[in-house]
N, C-alpha and C positions, 0 to 999 in steps of 0.2 A: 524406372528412375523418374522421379517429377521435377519438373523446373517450375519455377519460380515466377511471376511476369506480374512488374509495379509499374502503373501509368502513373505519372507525376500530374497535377492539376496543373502546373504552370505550362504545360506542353499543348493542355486541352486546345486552346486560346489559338495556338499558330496552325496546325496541321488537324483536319480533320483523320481520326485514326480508328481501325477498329481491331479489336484483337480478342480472337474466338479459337475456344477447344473442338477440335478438330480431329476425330482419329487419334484422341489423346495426346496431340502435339497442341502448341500454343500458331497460329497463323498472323501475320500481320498484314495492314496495306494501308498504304496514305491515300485517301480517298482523294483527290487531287492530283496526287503524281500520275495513281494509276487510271484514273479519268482522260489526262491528258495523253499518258501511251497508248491506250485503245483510239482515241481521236473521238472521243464523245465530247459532247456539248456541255458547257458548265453553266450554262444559264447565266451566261454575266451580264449585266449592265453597265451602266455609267453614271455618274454622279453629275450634279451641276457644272461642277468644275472642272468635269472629265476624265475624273477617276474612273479605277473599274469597282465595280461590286460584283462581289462574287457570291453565287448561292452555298445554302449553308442545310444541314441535313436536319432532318427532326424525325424521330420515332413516328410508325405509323400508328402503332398501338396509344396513342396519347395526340389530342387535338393541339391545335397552336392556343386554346383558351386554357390550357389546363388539364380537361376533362377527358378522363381515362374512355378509347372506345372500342379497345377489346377485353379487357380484365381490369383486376384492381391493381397487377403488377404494373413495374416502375417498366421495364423492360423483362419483356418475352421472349428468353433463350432459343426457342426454336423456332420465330419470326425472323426471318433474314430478307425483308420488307425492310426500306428505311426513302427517308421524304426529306426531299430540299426543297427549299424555299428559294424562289429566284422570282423573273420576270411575270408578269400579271398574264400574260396572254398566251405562255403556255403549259402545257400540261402532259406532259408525254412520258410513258415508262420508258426507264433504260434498264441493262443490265451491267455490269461492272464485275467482272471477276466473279461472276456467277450468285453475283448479288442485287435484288433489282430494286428500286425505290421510284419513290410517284413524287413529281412535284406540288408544290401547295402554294394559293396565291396569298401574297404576304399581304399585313394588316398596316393601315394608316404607316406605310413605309417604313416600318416597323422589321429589322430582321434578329429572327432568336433561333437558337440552334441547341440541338442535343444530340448527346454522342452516346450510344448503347454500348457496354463491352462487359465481359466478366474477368474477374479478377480473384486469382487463389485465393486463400485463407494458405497463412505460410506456419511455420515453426521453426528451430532450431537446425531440426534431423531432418525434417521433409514436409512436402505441400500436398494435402489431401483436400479432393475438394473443389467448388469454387462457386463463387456468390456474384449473382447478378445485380450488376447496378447500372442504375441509368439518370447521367452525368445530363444538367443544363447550363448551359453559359450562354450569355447575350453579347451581341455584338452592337458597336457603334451605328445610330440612324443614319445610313447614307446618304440618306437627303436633306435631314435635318440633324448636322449636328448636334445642334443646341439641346436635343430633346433627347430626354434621360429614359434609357432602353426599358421597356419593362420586362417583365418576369412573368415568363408563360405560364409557370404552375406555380402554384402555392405549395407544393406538397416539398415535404423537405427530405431531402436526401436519405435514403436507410440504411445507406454504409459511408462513415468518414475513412478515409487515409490511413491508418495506424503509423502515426510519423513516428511519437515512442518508442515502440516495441521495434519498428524497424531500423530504428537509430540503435536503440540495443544491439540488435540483431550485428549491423554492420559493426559494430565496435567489436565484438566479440570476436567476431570473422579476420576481421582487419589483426586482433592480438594474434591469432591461429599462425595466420601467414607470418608475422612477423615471428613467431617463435619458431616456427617449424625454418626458416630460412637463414636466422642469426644465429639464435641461439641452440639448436639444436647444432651445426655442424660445429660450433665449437666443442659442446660434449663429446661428440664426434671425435675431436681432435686429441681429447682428454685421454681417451682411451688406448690414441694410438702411440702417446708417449706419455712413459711416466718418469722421464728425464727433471729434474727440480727444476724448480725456474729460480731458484736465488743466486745469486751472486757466484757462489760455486758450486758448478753443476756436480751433481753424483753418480755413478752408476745406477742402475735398475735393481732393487729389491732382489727380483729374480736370479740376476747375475751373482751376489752375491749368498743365496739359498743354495746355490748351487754346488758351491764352493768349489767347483774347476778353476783351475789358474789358467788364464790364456796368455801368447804371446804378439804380440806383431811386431812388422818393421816397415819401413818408407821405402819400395821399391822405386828406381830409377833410371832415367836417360832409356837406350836402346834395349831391344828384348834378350842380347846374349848379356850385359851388364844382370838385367832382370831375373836371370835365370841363375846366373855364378852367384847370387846373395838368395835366392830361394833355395841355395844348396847352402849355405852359409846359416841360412832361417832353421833348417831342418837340422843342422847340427847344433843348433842352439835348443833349439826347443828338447830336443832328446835329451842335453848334457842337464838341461835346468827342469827336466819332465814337467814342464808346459806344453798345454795343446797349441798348436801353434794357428794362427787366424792364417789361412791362404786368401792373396790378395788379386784382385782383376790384374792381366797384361796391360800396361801403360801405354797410350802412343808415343810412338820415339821424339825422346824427346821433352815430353811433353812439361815433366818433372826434372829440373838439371841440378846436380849436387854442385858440381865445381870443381877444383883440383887441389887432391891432397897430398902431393910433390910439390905444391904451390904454395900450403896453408892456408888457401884459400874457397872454401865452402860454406854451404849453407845450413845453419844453427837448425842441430837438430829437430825443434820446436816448428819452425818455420819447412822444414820441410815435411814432416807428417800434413802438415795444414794442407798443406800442396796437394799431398796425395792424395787427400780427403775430397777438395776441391774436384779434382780430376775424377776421382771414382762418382761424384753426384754425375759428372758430365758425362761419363760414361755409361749412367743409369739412364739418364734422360735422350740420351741418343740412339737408345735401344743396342750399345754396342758394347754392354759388359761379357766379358768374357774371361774366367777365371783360369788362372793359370793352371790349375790342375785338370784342364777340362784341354792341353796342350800337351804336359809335360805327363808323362806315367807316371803315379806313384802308388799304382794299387797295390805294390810287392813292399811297400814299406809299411802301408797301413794295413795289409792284412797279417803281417808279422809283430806286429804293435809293436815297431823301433821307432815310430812315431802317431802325435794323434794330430787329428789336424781338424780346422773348422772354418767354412766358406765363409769370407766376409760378412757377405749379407747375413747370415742365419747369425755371424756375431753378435752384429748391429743390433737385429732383432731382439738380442735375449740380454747382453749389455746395456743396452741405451734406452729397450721397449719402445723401438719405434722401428718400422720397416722402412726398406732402401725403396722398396718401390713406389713411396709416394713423392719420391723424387719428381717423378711424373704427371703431379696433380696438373689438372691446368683450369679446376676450377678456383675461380678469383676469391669465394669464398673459403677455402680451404687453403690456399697457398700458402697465406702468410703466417697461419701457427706452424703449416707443414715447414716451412723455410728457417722459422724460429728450431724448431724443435731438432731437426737436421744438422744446423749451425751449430745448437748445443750440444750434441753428438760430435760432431767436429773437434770442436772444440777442447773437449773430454780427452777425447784419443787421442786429440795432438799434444796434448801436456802444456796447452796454454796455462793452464793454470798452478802450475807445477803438479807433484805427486802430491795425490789425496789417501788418506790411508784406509788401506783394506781395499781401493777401489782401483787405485794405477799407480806405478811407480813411471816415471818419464826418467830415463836414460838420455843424457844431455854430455855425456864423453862421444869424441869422434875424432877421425883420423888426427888428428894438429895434437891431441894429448895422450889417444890410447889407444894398446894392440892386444887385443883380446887373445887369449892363450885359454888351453886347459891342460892341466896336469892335478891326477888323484891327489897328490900331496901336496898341491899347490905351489910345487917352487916354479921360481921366475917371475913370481907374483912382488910386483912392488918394483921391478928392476928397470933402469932406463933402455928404451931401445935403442939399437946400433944406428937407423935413419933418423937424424937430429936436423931441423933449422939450421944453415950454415952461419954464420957472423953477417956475409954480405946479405943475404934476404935478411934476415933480424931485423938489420939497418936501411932497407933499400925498403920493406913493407911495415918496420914500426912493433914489431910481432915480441913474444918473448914465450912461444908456447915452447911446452918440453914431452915429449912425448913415453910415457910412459908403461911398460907390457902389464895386462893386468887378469887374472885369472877369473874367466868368467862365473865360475863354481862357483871358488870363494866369495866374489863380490856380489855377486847377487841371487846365490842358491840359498840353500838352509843356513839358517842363524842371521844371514841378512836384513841389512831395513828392507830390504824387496820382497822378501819371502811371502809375507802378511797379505801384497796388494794383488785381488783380480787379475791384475793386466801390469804386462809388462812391456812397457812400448819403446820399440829403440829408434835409432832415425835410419842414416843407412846402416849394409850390413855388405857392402860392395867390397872389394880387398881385391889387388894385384901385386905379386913381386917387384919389388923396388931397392935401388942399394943392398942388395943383400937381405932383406927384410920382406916382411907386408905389410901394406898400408892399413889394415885396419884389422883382419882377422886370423892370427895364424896359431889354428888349430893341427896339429901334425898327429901323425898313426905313431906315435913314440907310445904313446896311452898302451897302457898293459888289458884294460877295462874292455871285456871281450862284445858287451852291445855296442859300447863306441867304438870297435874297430868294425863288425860287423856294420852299423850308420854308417861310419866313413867310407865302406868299400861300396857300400850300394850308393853313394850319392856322387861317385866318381863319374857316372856318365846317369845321369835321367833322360832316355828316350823319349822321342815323339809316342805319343797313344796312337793305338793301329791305324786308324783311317788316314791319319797324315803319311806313316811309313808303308801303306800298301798303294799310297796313289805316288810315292816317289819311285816305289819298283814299277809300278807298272808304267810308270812315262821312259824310264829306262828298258826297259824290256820291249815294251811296246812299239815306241815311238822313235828311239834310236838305235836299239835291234844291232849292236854293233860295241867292241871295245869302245871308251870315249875317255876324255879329258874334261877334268871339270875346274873350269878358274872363277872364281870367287873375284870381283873387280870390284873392290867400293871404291870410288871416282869424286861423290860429289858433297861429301858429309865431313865435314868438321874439316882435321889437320890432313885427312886423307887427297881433298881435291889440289891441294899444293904439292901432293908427292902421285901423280898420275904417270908420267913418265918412267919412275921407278918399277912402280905397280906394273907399267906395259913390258919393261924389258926382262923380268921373272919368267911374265909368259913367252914371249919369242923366244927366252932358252929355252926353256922347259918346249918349246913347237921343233926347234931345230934338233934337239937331242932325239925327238922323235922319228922325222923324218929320215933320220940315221940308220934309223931301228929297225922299221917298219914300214910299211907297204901305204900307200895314200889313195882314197884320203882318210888326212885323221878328223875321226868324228870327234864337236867338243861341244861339253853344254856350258854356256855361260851365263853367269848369277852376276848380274849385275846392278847399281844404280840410275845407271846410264841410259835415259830414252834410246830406243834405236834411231830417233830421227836428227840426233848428234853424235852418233858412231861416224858420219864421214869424213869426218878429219882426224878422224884415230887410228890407232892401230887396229882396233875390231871392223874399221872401216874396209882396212888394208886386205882382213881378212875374208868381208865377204868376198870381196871381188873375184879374189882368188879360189872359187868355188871347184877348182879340179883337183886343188890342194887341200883343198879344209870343209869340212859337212859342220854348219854350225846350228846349235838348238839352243830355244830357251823358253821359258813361260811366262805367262801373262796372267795378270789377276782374274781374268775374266774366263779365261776357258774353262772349257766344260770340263776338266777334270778336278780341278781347283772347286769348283761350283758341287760338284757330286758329293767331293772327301767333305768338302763341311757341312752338307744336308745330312751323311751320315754321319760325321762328329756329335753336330746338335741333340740326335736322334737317341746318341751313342748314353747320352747323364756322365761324363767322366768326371762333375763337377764338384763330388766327395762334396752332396749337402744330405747330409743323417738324420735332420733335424724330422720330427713326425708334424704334421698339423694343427698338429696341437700347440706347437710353440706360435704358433699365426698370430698377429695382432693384428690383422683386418682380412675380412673376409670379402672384398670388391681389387681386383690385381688391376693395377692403373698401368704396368709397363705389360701389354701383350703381345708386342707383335716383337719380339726380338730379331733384329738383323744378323745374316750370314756373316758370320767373322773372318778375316782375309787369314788364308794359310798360304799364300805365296810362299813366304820368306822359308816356314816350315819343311813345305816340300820340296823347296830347291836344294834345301841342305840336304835332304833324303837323296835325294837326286844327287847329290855332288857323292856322300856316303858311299855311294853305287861305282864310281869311276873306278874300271880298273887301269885305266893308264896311268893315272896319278890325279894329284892335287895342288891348283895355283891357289895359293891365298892373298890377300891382302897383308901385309907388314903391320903389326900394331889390332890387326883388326878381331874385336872376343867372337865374331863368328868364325872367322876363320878357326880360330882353336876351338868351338865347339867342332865344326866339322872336323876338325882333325883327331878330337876324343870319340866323335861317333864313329870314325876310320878305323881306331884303336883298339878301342875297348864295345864298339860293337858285337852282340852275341852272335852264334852260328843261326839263329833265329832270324836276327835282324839283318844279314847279310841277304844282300841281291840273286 
């Protein structure tokens, strides 16, 4: 590789400098600097006025008159001889960095200097080469200012500067860099979505060559909430034979709907947005974790009673842009990656209402509609039995009327929906209420033998094995004994004002015991509750009394918890189909993915286990998952 190396004329003047090829390297030294490091003498003088004057170097090959006195050349490449002119009265070789030069006694006070060096011949692509020139400049009479320096050769220089060409040169260079750093990474960014940028954005080409119908919905609040509407998702997707988008687990929380006993929630629109939001932050924090990568559903997708497709690979093929640049954190790339992202958001949320052929947005929820299915559609159109009473009406302003409405009919075949890509609803959450459901009540009256088959498999979705093999084995292992397992939520929502209730379930359920059976009784407890405010509670009560009660519980941190999700990770449960081919960038910005907390998971396994029974929480949808994995757990999945 050759480099380059241009002495500027205006630098000649300050620093005496020389710069020689070397072992095919370029060398440099300020004859000056490096004078004064060594501690050699610089021949200086003084002026009248008491300046210093400094000596100044001149070619030996060439006299202070002019006259060449070893060749006709200007400077002699392989002379590394070089002469300062200083004081009259001495004359003595030095050597400097292995370079030696003789002094010369100067004329009518007279000081002129020249500087030898070579200098490439350059090009475009590369520098071959290099031409020896030997540089003169005069310095001011030290003694006599007034008198105008003369010019020790007549001979005129045999290489000028090439300022032109090197002006060229840098401008050319200069365009390089700037293209390769602006304008490239935005084609860059071109590639990685091809979302429209007009006013209203479109789906991807792709997505719609495809011609799959997908579904999603706005997962929310806590993970047993998250879990009853991805069993709600999955009956939808089958009845409407849409593939359904599987969405990340939400932090608790993180997404809140509101209350629909209230009429009070958040507009469909407005909560996809949400979720949207939350899934970038859950890209960016290394801690996406898809719910099918928790809950089993390999028995339903390998029987094709449903199709399903991992978010991210939706993103990808819908919107042509990957989840993973969420992660960019270069400052040139950020801000299309952030545009483009947004506009994908945006899309999915049904900001913009339904676009045809590309999304229908589903903007009914609990305050007007109760999703039914029936083959021949009755019940379709009829008011439900839980209505707005007169006093909320008047007390919040409201006049919603709630309506039961078949989801076949209204948005299956013959449908305005039928036509669009994507079918996006907001929640899909539903509990018994008055008699009724709040939002989705699908029943096994259906004669339709795949939806009762869907309906019977989605009655209990187990933990995937590494969650249910690390709750037997902390049961078997670790408590090695019959045990009791109470479920205590203490410090979350309407739960923390009803704690006293929650404690006296358990002291029955402890005293019926002790009735029974022999002490002590083993119990594991699933709680909210730091241990370092158990002291003033009943779990307090209970350590103390360690002759009576053997108590267990887990921490996020132990090594068993730690194991089950290095083998989860390891495990792919995260039903993504997609081949490489569908990749729209080949550089992965999110690599280091973080361990996903399975506390919550394994303690319900753990509680599953209990053969003395089960304390739940009132009100609370873990409790009633744990009490359907008590249920309808297989002879597989038992302890």
């Amino acid at each position: 590789m050759f480099f380059c190396h241009f002495i500027p004329f205006f630098e000649l003047g300050n620093s005496v400098s020389n710069s020689r090829v070397w072992n095919g390297k370029v060398s440099e030294y300020t004859f000056w600097e490096k004078e004064k490091k060594k501690g050699i003498r610089t021949h200086e003088g003084t002026t009248k006025e008491g300046k210093e004057k400094k000596g100044t170097v001149t070619p030996l090959n060439q006299r202070p008159d002019g006259a060449a006195t070893r060749s006709d050349r200007n400077c002699d490449v392989d002379e590394r001889s070089y002469g300062v002119e200083g004081d009259e009265d001495q004359n003595p070789d030095h050597e400097i960095g292995g370079e030696k030069f003789q002094t010369i006694n100067s004329r009518n006070g007279k000081v002129s200097d020249y500087f030898c060096a070579q200098l490439f011949s350059a090009n475009l692509l590369e520098c071959g080469g290099f031409i020896n020139v030997c540089y003169q400049y005069s310095s001011i009479n030290t003694l006599n200012p007034n008198t105008t320096t003369r010019m020790l050769s007549k001979r005129k220089p045999l290489y000028r500067f090439p300022f032109i060409p090197v002006s060229v040169l840098l401008i050319c260079l200069s365009f390089l860099f700037l293209y390769h750093y602006y304008v490239k990474p935005s084609s860059q960014i071109s590639r990685f979505s091809n979302i429209s940028t007009s006013h209203t954005p479109q789906c991807s080409s792709q997505a719609l060559t495809l011609g799959e119908k997908f579904m999603w919905y706005a997962p929310h609040s806590g993970f047993s909430n998250q879990l009853s509407e991805f069993k709600n998702a999955i009956l939808m997707a089958g009845i409407l034979n849409r593939t359904l988008v599987v969405p990340p687990i939400l932090d608790h929380h993180a997404v809140a709907l509101g209350s629909c006993p209230k009429f009070r929630v958040v507009d469909p629109e407005d909560i996809r947005k949400s979720v949207w939001d939350h899934v970038i932050e859950l890209v960016q924090s290394r801690r996406y974790i898809s719910i099918a990568e928790i809950i089993d559903i390999s028995s339903l997708v390998s029987s094709s009673l449903v199709r399903v497709i991992d978010l991210r690979d939706f993103v990808s093929i819908w919107c042509g842009i990957s989840l993973d640049l969420a992660c960019v954190t270069d400052t040139k790339l950020h801000s299309p990656v952030s545009k483009s992202l947004n506009q994908c958001g945006s899309l999915l949320a049904g900001l913009h209402g339904s676009i045809e052929k590309c999304i229908y947005a589903v903007n009914d929820d609990c305050r007007t509609t109760v999703w039914t299915y029936n083959e021949d559609g009755h019940g379709d159109g009829m008011l439900d039995s839980f209505q707005p009473d007169e006093k909320l009406k008047q007390k919040k302003k409201i006049s919603y009327v709630r309506t039961r409405k078949d989801v076949f009919k209204t948005l299956g075949p013959g449908s305005e929906a039928e036509s669009a890509s994507l079918l996006a609803f907001g929640t899909l959450f539903s509990a018994p209420y008055k008699g009724s459901e709040l939002y989705v009540d699908i029943r096994e009256s259906n004669q339709n033998q795949r939806f009762l088959s869907l309906k019977e498999e989605t009655k209990l979705l187990s933990f995937v094995p590494e969650i249910l093999i690390a709750g037997k084995e902390f049961a078997k292992q670790t408590i090695r004994a019959p045990f009791l397992c109470a479920q205590l939520r203490l410090l979350d929502g309407q739960f923390k004002n009803h704690q006293k209730a929650t404690f006296q379930g358990l002291k029955q359920k402890l005293e019926s015991l002790r009735k029974e059976g022999t002490l002590p009784i083993h119990i594991f407890i699933m709680t909210d509750l730091p241990g370092d405010n158990w002291t003033n509670t009943y779990l307090g009560d209970l350590v103390r009394e360690n002759d009576k009660y053997m108590l267990y519980f887990l921490k996020e941190n132990d090594k068993l918890i730690k194991r089950a999700a290095i083998k989860l990770m390891t495990a792919g449960h995260g039903q993504r189909f997609l081949s490489n081919s569908y990749s729209t960038i080949g550089k992965k910005y999110c690599s280091s993915q973080r361990l996903p907390d399975l506390l919550l998971y394994v303690e319900q396994t753990v509680c599953s286990c209990a053969s003395l029974g089960f304390v739940g929480t009132p009100g609370s949808t873990i409790a009633e998952n744990i009490e359907l994995m008590r249920k309808f757990g297989s002879s597989s999945q038992k302890c």
